[in-house]
C-alpha positions in Angstrom: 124.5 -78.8 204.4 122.2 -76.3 206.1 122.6 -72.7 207.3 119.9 -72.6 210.2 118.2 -69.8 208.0 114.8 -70.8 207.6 112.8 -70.3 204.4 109.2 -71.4 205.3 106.8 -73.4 207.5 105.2 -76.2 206.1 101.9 -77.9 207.7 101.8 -81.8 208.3 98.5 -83.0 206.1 99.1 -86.6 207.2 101.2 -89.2 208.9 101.2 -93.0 207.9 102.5 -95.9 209.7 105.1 -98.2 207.3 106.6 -100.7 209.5 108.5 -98.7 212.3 109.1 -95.9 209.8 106.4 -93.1 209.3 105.3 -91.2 206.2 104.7 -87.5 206.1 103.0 -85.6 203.7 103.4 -82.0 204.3 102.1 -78.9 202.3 104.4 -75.8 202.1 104.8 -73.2 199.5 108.0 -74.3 198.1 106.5 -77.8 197.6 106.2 -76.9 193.7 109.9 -76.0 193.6 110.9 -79.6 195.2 112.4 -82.6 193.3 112.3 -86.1 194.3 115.7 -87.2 196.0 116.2 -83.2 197.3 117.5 -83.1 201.3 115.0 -80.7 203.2 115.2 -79.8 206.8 112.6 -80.6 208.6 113.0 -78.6 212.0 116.8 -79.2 211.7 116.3 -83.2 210.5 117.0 -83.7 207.2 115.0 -85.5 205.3 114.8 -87.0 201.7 111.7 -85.6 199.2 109.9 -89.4 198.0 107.0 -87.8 196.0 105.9 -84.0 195.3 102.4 -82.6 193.3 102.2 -78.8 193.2 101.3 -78.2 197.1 102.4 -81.2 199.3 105.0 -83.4 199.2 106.2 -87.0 201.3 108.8 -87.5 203.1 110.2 -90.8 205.4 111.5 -90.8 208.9 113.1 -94.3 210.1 112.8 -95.4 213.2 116.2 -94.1 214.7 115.2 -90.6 213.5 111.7 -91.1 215.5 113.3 -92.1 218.4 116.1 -89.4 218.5 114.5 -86.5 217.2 110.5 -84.7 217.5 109.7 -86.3 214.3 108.2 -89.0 216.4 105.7 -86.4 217.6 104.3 -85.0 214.5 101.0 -85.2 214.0 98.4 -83.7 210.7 98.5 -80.0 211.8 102.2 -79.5 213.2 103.8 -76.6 211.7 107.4 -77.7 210.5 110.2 -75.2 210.1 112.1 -76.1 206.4 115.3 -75.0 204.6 116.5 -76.2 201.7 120.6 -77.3 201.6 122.6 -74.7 200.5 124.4 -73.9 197.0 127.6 -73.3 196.1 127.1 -69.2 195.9 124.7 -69.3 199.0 125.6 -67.0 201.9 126.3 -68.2 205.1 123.8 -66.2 207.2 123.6 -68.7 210.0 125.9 -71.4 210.7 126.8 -74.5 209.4 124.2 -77.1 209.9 124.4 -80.8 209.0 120.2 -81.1 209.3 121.3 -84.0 211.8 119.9 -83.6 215.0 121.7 -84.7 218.1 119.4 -84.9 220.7 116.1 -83.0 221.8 115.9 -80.7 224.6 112.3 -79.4 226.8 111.1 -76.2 226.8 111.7 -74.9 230.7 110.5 -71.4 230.1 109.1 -68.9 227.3 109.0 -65.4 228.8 107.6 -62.0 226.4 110.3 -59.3 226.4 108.2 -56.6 225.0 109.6 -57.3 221.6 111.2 -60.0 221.8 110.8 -63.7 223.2 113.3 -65.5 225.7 113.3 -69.1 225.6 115.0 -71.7 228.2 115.6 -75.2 227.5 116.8 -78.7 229.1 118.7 -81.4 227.5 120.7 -83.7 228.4 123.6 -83.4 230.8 126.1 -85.8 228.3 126.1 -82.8 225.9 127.3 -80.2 228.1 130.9 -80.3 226.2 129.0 -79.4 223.1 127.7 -76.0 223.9 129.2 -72.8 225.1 128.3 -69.2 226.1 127.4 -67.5 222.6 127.7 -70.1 220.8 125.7 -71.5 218.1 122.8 -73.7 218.4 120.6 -74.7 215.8 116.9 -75.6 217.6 114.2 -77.2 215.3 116.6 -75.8 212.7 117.1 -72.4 213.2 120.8 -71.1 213.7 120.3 -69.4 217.1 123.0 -68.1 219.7 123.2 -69.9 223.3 123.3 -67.7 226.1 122.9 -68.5 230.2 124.8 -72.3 229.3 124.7 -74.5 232.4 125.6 -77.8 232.6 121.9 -79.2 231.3 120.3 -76.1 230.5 120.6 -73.0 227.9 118.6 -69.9 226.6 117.9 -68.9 223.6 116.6 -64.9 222.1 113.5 -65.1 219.0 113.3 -61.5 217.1 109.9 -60.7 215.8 110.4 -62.0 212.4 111.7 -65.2 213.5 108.4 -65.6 215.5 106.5 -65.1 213.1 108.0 -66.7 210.4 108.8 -70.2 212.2 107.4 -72.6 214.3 108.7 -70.5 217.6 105.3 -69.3 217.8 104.2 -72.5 218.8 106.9 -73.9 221.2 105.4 -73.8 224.9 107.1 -74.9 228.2 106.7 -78.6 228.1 107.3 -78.8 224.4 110.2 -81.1 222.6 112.4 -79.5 220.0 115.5 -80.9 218.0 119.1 -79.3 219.0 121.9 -80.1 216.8 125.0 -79.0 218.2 127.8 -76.5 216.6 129.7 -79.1 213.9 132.8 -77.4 215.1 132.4 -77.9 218.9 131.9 -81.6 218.1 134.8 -82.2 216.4 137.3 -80.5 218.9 135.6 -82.5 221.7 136.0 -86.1 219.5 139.8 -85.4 219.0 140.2 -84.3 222.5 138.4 -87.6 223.8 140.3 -89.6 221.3 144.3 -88.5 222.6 143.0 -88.9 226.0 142.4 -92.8 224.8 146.1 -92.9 223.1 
């Protein structure tokens, strides 16, 4: 389990074909801290730690994670907003996050508030039940509130340490990011669709 509060950036070093799976190695600065068989979020996926030396460390997506999340996008470069899963005594700052992403959504617009940064985005129309005004939203895992919620469409606010200290920076209009929906959300709209089936 995640919280949406992110801890650091890493950069992707390299990606390698394995089948229909991919292998990334990324560098970060808690690479040294990581263990083999540790859950990282990897802009809200979560991701199992294969291998780790003192600066990098490898990681696997399948092919349903490439398909359903940006992880089929990454290329050597990328920045990649991480969080490690929570302990027992953590704090909840954000909200609770299960580091699986539901869908992605398209950057409609990125507009500069003088001090802040107001970002739109599109997804898709099946998930409308999921969101609602002010509610959490956890986008390329960060625990973000959702405000201007249409039926396809929601904004989101970035602070200046939040820009600066996650991959915001680099989201443009055009660009794909991972949503995972509020855990709560889902499971009211499950056991409203399942007595509707009784």
């Amino acid at each position: 389990m995640f919280t949406g509060i992110i801890e650091s950036v890493g950069h992707v070093v390299s990606v390698q074909p394995d089948g229909t799976n991919r292998q990334f190695r990324i560098s970060s600065p808690l690479s040294a801290g990581f263990k083999t068989d540790q859950s990282i979020a990897h802009n809200g996926v979560c991701l199992t730690v294969e291998a780790v030396n003192d600066t990098t460390y490898q990681v696997t997506a399948i092919l349903e994670t490439l398909q359903k999340t940006n992880a089929g996008q990454w290329k050597a470069g990328d920045l990649i907003n991480l969080e490690q899963c929570v302990t027992l005594n953590s704090r909840l700052d954000g909200h609770i996050v299960q580091g699986h992403a539901d869908t992605t959504a398209t950057c409609s617009a990125k507009e500069s508030l003088d001090g802040s940064w107001k970002y739109s985005f599109l997804f898709p129309e099946k998930f409308a039940p999921l969101i609602i005004e002010k509610g959490s939203i956890c986008v390329n895992g960060i625990s973000l509130t959702a405000f201007d919620v249409t039926l396809n469409s929601f904004s989101v606010a970035i602070i200046p340490y939040t820009y600066a200290h996650t991959n915001m920076h680099r989201v443009n209009k055009g660009d794909t990011v991972n949503i995972e929906f509020d855990m709560v959300g889902k499971y009211v709209v499950r056991n409203m669709e399942l007595k509707k089936e009784k």
